[in-house]
C-alpha positions in Angstrom: -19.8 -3.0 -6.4 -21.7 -1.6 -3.2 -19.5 -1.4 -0.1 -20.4 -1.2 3.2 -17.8 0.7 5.9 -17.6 1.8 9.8 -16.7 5.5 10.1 -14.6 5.7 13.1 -13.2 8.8 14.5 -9.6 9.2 15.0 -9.6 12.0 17.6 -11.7 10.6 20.0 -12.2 6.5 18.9 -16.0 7.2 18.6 -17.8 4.6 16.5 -19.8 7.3 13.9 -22.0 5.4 11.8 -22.0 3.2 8.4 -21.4 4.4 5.2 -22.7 2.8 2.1 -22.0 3.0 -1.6 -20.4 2.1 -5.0 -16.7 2.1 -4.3 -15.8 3.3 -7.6 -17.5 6.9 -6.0 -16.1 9.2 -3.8 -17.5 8.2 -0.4 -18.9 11.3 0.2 -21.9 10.5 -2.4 -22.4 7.7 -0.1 -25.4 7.2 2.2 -25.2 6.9 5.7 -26.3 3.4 6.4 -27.0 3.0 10.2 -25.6 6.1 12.2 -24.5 5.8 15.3 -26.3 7.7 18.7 -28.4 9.6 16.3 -25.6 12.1 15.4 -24.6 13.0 12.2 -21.1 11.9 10.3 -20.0 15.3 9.0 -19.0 15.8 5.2 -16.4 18.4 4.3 -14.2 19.1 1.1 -11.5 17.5 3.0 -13.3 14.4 4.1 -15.5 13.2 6.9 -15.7 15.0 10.4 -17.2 13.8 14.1 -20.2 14.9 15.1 -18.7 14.8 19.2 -16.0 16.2 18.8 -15.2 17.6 15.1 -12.4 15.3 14.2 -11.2 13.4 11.4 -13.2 10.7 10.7 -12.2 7.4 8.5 -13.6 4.5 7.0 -12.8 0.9 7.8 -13.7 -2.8 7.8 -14.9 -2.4 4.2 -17.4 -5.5 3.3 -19.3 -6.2 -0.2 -23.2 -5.5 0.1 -25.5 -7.5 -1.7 -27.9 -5.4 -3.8 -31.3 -5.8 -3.5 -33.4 -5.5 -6.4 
């Protein structure tokens, strides 16, 4: 199932970006759907960063994404 999700950052409140991918995956295998101000969401080993202000980022409001063939 493809998932859609808005990265949020929990330092600052920033709105990052969209993630998108399988949800069965690790999200960091995920592509970044429609980022937000032209910055980057950051990946580390230990999960998603801001691009502001270096927090930690998170993914919410999860919705199904219809494939396109």
């Amino acid at each position: 199932m493809l998932v859609r999700g808005e990265v949020v950052c929990l330092n600052c409140g920033r709105f990052l970006g969209q993630l998108e991918g399988e949800r069965e995956r690790p999200y960091w295998h995920a592509r970044v759907a429609h980022p937000a101000g032209g910055r980057k969401i950051i990946r580390t080993a230990s999960g998603l960063r801001c691009g502001y202000c270096g927090g930690r980022a998170f993914i919410e409001n999860l919705e199904r994404v219809p494939r396109v063939a």
